[in-house]
N, C-alpha and C positions, 0 to 999 in steps of 0.2 A: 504494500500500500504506500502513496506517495504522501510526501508531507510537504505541504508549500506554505511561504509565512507573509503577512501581509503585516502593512500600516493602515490606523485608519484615516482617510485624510480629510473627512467632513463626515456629519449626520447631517440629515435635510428629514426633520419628521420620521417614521416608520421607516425609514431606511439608511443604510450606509456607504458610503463611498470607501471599495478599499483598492491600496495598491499592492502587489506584489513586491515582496523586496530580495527573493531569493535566486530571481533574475533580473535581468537588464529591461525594463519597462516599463513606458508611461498611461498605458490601458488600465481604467478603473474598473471595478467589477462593483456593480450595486448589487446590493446582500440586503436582506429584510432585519430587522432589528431583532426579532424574536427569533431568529439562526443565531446571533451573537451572544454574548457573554452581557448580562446588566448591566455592570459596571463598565462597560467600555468609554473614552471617551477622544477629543480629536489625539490622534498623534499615540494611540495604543497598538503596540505592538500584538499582532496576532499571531497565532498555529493553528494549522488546519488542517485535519488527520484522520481516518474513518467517520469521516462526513461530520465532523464538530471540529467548532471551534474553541482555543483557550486562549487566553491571555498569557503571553511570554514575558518573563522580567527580563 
């Protein structure tokens, strides 16, 4: 199974802007807020692993 990790780079309401950051790329992927972690907020580092996500320190 792959693991990819993302930033978040905006909320806009019920959803989130995120970027990848495990490769080279300026494409955001919008994600539903209730896929992510609660406490997320701008500039949260994510992981993304058998279909969930978690917050990385």
């Amino acid at each position: 199974m792959e693991t990819w990790y993302y930033e978040v780079v905006s909320i806009e309401g019920d959803y989130a802007n995120l970027r990848r950051t495990d490769i080279e790329s300026d494409d955001l992927k919008l994600v539903a807020r209730a896929l992510l972690p609660a406490e997320i907020v701008e500039g949260s580092k994510l992981k993304y692993e058998m279909m969930q996500y978690e917050i990385v320190l």
